[in-house]
C-alpha positions as CSV (number, residue, x, y, z in Angstrom):
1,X,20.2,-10.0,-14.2
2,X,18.8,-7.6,-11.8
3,X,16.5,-9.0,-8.9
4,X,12.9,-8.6,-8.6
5,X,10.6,-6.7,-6.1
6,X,7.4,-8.0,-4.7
7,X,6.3,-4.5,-3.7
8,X,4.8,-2.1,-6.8
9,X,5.7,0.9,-7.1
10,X,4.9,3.2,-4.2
11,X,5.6,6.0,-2.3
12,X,4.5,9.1,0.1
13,X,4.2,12.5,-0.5
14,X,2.3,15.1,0.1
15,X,-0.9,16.1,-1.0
16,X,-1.1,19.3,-3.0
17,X,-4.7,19.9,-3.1
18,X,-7.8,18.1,-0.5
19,X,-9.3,15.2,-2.3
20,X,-11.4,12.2,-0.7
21,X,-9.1,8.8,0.1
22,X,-8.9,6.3,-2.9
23,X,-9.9,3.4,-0.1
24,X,-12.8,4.8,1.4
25,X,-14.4,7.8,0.4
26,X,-15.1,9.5,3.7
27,X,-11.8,9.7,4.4
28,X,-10.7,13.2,3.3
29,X,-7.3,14.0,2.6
30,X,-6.4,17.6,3.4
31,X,-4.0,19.7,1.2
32,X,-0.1,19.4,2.7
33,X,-1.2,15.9,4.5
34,X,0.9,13.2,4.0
35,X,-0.7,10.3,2.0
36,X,0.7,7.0,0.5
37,X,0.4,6.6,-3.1
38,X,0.4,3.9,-5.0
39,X,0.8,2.9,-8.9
40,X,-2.3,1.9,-10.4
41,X,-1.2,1.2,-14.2
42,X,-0.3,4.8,-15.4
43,X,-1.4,7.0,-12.8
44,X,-1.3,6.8,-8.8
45,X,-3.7,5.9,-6.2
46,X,-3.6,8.1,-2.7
47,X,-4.5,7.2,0.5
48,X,-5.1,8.6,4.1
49,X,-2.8,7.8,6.9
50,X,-5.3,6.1,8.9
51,X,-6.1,3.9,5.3
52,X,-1.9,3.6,5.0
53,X,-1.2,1.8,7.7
54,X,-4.0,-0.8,7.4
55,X,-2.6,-1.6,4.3
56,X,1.1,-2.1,5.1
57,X,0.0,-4.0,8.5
58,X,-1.7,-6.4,6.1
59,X,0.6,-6.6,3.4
60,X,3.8,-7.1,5.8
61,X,1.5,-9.4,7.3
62,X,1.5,-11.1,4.0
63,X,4.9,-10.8,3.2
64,X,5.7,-12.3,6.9
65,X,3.9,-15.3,5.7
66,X,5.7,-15.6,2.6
67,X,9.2,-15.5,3.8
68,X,8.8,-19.2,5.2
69,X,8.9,-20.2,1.6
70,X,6.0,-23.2,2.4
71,X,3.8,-24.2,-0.7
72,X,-0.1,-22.8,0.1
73,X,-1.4,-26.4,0.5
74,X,1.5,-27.6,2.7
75,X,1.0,-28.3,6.3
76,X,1.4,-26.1,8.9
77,X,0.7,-23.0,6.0
């Protein structure tokens, strides 16, 4: 049996043509930027760098939080 992954599917590449970030729509991703993209059912999402990082800060925070293996309602969680 293979073992599972928390994380979806995700990636970085780079753009290939300017387009606005998926997050927050001032945030303008130039062509040849890098961007992280993420799988949103059968296509991708993209976001900025600046967007990026927010997002893995939280979700390692998250993850972080999840590797004490504590119940939500326990104490001390």
């Amino acid at each position: 049996m293979a073992i599972k992954s928390l994380v979806v599917q995700v990636g970085v590449d780079v753009a290939g043509k300017s387009h606005n970030c998926q997050a927050n729509s001032k945030h303008r991703i130039a062509m040849g930027e890098v961007r992280l993209k993420v799988r949103n059912g059968r296509s991708w999402d993209h976001y900025c760098r600046a967007c990026a990082e927010t997002i893995i800060a939280r979700d390692l925070e998250k993850l972080t939080t999840l590797r004490a293996l504590r119940p939500a309602g326990e104490a001390g969680a």
